[in-house]
C-alpha positions as CSV (number, residue, x, y, z in Angstrom):
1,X,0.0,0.0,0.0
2,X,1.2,3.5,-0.8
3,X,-0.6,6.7,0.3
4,X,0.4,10.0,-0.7
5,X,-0.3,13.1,1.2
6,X,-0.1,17.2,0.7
7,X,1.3,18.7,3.4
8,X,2.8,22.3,4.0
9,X,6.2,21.6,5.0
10,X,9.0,23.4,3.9
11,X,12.4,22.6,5.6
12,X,14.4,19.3,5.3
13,X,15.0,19.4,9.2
14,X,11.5,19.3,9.7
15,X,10.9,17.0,7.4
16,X,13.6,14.6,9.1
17,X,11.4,15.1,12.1
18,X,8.0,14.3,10.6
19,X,9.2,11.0,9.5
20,X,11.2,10.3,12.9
21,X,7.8,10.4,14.4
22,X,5.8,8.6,11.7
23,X,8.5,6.0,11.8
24,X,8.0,5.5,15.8
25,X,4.4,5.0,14.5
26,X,4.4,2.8,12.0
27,X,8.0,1.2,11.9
28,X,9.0,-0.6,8.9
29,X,7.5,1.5,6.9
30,X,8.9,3.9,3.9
31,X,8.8,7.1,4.3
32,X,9.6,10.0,2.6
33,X,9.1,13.8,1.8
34,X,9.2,15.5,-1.9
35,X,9.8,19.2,-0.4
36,X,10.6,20.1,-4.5
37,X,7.0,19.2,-5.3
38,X,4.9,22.4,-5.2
39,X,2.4,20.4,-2.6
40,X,5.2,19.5,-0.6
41,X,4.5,15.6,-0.8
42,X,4.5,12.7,1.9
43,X,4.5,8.8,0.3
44,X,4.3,6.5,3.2
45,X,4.8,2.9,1.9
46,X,4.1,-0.4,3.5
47,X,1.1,-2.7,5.0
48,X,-1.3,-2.2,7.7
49,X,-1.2,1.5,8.4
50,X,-4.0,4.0,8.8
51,X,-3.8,7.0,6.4
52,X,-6.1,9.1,9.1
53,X,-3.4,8.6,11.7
54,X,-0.7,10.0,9.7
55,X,-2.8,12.8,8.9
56,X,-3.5,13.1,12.6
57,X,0.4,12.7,13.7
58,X,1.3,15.7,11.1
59,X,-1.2,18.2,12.2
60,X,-0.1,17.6,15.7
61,X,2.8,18.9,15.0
62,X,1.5,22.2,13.7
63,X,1.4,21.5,9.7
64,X,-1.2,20.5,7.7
65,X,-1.5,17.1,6.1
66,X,-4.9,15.3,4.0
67,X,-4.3,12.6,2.1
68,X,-4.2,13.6,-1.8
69,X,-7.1,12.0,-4.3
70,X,-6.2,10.4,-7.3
């Protein structure tokens, strides 16, 4: 399963952070940030996680995530 997300994050060391957190969440998982993407882009790769919670992780730490449609 991937799911990609828009967030509004802009820095690398933030970024680094986000997925330092995500990974505590869901370890095992891929995760990764395209900051050069205009919607600043989260992929989280792997099985058996819930997209709502990585929305949820995200916004808790003051940025704003939702997962992008197809």
């Amino acid at each position: 399963m991937v799911e990609v997300f828009k967030t509004n994050v802009q820095r690398t060391t933030v970024a680094r952070d986000i997925i330092a957190i995500l990974l505590q969440n869901f370890p095992g998982r891929k995760i990764n940030f395209d900051l050069e993407d205009c919607d600043k882009v989260l992929r989280v790769e792997g099985e058996n996680f819930q997209p709502g919670k990585v929305v949820m992780l995200v916004n808790e730490n003051g940025f704003h995530c939702q997962v992008m449609e197809d």
